[in-house]
C-alpha positions in Angstrom: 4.5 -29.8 -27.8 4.0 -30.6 -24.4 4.4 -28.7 -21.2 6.7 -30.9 -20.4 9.0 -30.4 -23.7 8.7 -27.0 -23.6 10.4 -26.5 -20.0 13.6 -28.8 -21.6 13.8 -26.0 -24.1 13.5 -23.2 -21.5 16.1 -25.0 -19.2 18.6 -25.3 -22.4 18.2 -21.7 -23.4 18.6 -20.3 -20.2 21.7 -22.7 -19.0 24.4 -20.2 -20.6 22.8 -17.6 -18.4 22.3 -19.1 -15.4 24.8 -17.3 -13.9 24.1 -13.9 -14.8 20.5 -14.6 -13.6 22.0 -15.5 -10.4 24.3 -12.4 -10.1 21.5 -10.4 -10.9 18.9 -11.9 -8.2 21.8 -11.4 -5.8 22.5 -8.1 -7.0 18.6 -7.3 -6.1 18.2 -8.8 -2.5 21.4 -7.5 -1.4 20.3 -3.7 -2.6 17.1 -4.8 -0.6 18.3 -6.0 2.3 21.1 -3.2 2.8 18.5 -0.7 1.6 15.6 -2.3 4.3 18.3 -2.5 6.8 18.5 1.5 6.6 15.1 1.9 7.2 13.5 1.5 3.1 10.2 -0.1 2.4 8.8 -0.2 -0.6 5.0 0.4 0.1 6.0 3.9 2.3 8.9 5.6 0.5 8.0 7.4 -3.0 10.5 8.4 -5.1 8.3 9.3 -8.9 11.4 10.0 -10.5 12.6 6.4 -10.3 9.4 5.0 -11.4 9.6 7.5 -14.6 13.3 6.2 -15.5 12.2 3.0 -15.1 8.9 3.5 -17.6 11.4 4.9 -19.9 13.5 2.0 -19.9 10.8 -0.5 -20.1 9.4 1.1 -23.4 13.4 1.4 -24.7 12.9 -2.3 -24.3 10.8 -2.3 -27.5 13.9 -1.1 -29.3 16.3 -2.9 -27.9 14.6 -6.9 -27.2 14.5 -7.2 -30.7 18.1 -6.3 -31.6 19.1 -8.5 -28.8 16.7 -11.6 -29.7 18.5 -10.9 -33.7 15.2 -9.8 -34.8 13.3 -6.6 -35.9 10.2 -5.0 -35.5 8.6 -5.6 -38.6 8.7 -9.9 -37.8 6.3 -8.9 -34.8 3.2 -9.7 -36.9 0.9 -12.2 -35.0 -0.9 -11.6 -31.6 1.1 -13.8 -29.9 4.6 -12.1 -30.6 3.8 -8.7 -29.3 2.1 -10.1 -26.2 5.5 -11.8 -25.9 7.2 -8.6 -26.6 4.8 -6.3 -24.5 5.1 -8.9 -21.1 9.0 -8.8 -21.7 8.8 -4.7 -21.4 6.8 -5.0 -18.4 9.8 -7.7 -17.0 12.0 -5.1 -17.8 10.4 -2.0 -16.3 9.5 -4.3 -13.0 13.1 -5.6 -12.4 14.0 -1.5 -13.1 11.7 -0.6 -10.7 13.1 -2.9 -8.5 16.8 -1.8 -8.7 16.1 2.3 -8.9 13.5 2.7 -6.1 15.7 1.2 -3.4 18.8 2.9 -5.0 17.3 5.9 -4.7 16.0 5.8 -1.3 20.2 4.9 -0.3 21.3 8.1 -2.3 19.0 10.9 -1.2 19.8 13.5 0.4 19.3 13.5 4.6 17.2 16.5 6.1 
């Protein structure tokens, strides 16, 4: 198949969720914006806590990808699949990190 080829299947399996991707990318820069415009950035403030929750979440993602793909663990035989598997848990802890870090910068307490 063909690079080509293989973005028309991408675009046809994402188009039903085109708009959750959008809400969710709005969702993001809004929390960074309002969070920046408060005085967040992400290279000064460290909050470990957030980055723990969202390591936890990222390796729930091993559970729960599968289920929501209609698949299980044991079908994750070749090289390829859990390479596929593994870079979807590190999507899924990155966009966590993403949304906790500046959430938690807007809910801590001021001394």
């Amino acid at each position: 198949m063909t690079i080509y080829g293989t973005l028309i299947v991408l675009m046809y399996a994402l188009a039903p969720f085109v708009w959750w991707l959008m809400a969710g990318i709005t969702f993001l820069i809004a929390l960074h914006i309002i969070a920046y415009l408060r005085g967040y950035q992400l290279t000064q403030y460290r909050c470990y806590p957030a980055l723990v929750i969202a390591a936890l979440i990222g390796l729930s993602s091993l559970l729960w990808i599968p289920w929501l793909t209609h698949s299980q663990l044991s079908y994750i035989a070749t090289v390829f699949d859990w390479v596929a598997l593994i870079g979807a848990m590190v999507g899924v802890f990155v966009l966590a990190f993403l949304a906790l870090h500046p959430l938690s910068y807007l809910v801590r307490e001021r001394g």
